[in-house]
N, C-alpha and C positions, 0 to 999 in steps of 0.2 A: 477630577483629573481624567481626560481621558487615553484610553486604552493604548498602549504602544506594545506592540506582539516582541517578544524575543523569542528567535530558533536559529539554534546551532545544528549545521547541516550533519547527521550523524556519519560516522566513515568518511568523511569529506575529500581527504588527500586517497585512501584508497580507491575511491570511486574515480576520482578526479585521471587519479595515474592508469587504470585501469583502461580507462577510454583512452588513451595513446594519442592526445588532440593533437589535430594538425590543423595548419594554416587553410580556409576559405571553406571547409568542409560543415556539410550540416549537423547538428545533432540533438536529439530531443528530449526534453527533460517532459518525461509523463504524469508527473505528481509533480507540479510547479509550488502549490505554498507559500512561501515567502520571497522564494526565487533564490534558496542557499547553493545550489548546485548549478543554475543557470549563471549565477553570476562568477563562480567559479572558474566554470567551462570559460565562459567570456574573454577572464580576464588572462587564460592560459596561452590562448591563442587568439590569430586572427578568425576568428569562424564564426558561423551563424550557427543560432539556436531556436528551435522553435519547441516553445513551451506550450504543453494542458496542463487546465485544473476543471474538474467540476465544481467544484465550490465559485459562487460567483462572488465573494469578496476580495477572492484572490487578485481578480484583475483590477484592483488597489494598488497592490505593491509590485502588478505586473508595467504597470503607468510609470511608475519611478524607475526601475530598469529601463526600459522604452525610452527614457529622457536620454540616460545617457550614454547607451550603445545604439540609442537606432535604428536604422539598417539592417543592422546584428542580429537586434533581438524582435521575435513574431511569438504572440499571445494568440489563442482562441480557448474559449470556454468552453468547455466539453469533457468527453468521458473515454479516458485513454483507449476503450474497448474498441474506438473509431479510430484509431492512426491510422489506418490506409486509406479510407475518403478523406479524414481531415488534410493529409499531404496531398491528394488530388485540390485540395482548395487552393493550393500555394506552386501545384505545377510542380511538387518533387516525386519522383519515383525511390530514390533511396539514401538511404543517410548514412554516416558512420559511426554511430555511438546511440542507445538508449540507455536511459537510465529511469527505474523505476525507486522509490523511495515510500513505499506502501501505508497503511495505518493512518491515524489521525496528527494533522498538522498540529504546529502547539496553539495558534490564534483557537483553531476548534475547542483545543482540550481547555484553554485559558480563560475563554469568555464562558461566560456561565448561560447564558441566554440561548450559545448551541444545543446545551445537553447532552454533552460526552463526558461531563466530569462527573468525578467519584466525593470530591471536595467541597465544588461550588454549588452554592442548592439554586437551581436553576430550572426552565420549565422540558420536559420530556421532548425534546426533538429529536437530534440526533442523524439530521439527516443532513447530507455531505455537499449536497448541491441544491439544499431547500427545497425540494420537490418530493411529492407523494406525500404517503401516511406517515406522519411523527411517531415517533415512542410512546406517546402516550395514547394516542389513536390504538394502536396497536396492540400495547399492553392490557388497555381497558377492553379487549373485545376478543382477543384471540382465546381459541381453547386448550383446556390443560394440557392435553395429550401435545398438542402439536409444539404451547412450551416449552415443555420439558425435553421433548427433541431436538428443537432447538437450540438450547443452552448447552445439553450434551453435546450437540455434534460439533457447532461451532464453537463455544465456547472451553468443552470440554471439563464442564463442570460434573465432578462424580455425585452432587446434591442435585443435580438440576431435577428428577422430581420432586424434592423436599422444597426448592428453593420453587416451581410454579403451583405445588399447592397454595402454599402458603397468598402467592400472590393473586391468586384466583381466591381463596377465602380475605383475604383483604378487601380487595376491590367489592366485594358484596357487602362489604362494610361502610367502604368511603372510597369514594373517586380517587386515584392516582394519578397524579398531574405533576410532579415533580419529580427528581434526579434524588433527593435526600429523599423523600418517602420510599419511591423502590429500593434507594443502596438498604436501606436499614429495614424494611423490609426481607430481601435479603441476608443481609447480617444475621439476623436476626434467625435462619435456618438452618447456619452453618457451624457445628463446633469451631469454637473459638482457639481451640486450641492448636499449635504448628503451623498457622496460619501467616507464611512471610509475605504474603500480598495483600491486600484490603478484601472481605471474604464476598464484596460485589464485583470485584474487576471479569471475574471470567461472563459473569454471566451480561455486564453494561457492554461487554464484548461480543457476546454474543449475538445479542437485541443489534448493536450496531450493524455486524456485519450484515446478519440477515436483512435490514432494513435497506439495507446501500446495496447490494447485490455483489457483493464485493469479490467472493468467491468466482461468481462467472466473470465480474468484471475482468480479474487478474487473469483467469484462464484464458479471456479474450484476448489483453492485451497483449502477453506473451504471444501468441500465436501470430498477431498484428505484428509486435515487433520484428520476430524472426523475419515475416514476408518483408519486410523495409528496410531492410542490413544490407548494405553491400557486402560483399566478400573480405574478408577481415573484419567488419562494423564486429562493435564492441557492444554486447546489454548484461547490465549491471544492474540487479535488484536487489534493495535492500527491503528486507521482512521484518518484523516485528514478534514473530509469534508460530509457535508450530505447525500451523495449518499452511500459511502462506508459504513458512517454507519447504513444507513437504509439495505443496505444488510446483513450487519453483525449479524442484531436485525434480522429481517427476519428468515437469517438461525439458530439463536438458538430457536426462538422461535418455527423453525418449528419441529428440530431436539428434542425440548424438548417435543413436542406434544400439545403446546397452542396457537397455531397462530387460530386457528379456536372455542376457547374455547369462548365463551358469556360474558360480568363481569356481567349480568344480570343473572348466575344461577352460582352456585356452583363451582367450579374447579373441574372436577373430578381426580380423581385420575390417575397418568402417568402410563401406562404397560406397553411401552417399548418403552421408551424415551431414545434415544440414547445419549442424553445431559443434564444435569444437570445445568440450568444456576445460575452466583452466585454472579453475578452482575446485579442487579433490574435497575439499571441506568445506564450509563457508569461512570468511573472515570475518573474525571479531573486533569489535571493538579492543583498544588496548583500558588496563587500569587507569591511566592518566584521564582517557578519557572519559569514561564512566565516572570517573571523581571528579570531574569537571561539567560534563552532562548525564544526570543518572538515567533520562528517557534514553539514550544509548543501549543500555545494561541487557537489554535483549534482542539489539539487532545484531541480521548476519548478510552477511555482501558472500552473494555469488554470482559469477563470471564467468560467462562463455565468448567465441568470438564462432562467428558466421563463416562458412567454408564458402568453398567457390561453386558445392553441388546447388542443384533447385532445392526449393522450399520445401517441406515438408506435409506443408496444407496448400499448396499451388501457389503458382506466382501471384503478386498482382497483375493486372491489365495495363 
């Protein structure tokens, strides 16, 4: 039988209401996927969207949209950290809504042959747009030290040297080439005990991001987004996980001009805050929905909107 992906856009009506879509207006879905969020946008208004994905499967289910909004809807493959040349492709200077939907898509987590799952024993890839060195490349060659830094900073695992000795004494033993050797390898480091997550998720977390460069990707594209907002444009990120969204808080804080503000004196007044943020906290998902999608359970939607000051990191051209 073959594969049919199921994903439920996570936040979807929040996202969706967040961007305020209006009639003939562009808007970009940065992490396209399955296309849960483009086809939303779609069907809300009359407007165009134009989608990225690095992963080059996507433009599969990018082909089926495309049938039947047309016009509407514009795919290209690539790496959100490029919206402001990729819009020069298409002849747009600025748009009114981005939306970022970060982490791994579920086709990634669900075929086993990517090598993002924790489940399926499948071969060490891991990598988002099939390019460069796999997980397993990787894992088999890198040194202790810089493992275990690794896994700590991104993953924030507090075993992460427990957890790359171990794999550095493994691999001198027998080649690691698979998803279920390293988890249980892993496992296999960590008290068992108190453990409400599977005790390899931080560190296959880890390994991923570093591998995908996911960390500058996000700090790029943020940065891209802001310069391609009109005045009022709407950018909407949904995170997955502490890091992501400590950068995301970061960048509107800074973009808004309060990251270095005191709560011990006054707020002063923004002069040219290129952001307006408009979510105080991030948004949760509700219970219904986590019981209905439990990959939900740890994203958060945060919301700014684009003032009428220049950008922050300079215009585009």
């Amino acid at each position: 039988m073959s594969y049919i992906p199921q994903h439920i856009p996570v936040l979807l009506d929040e996202v969706v209401n967040a961007l305020s879509i209006n009639n003939h207006e562009y808007y970009i879905d940065a992490t396209f996927g399955l296309g849960g969020y483009t086809k939303a946008i779609l069907n809300k208004k009359d407007c165009k969207v134009i989608a990225f994905d690095r992963d080059p499967e996507a433009k599969i289910f990018a082909e089926k949209i495309k049938i039947e909004f047309k016009d509407r809807f514009f795919f290209k493959n690539a790496k959100f950290s490029q919206l402001v040349s990729l819009l020069d492709d298409f002849k747009i200077k600025k748009v009114a809504g981005v939306v970022f939907d970060l982490g791994v898509s579920s086709p990634q987590f669900d075929q086993k042959h990517r090598g993002f799952s924790l489940k399926l024993n499948g071969p060490l890839d891991m990598r988002m747009s099939k390019e460069g060195p796999t997980a397993e490349e990787f894992i088999n060659k890198v040194e202790e030290n810089t493992l275990a830094n690794i896994i700590y900073e991104l993953g924030e695992e507090p075993y992460s040297k427990r957890i790359a000795k171990n794999i550095i004494l493994e691999r001198s033993k027998t080649y690691i080439k698979t998803t279920g050797q390293l988890a249980n390898i892993i496992r296999k480091s960590i008290p068992t005990s108190k453990q409400k997550i599977d005790a390899a998720t931080k560190t296959f977390q880890a390994i991923r991001i570093y591998l995908n460069d996911e960390i500058s990707e996000l700090e790029q594209g943020l940065i891209a987004a802001e310069k391609i907002l009109q005045p009022q444009g709407i950018l909407a990120a949904v995170s997955f996980h502490s890091i992501e969204d400590r950068i995301i808080k970061k960048f509107f804080l800074k973009c808004a001009k309060k990251e270095n503000h005191s709560r011990h004196r006054p707020e002063c007044p923004n002069i040219d805050n290129s952001l307006e943020i408009i979510t105080k906290k991030p948004i949760l998902p509700s219970k219904i929905e986590i019981k209905n999608n439990k990959r939900s359970r740890s994203a958060k939607l945060r919301i700014a909107k684009r003032t009428f000051f220049p950008s922050a990191f300079g215009e585009t051209a």
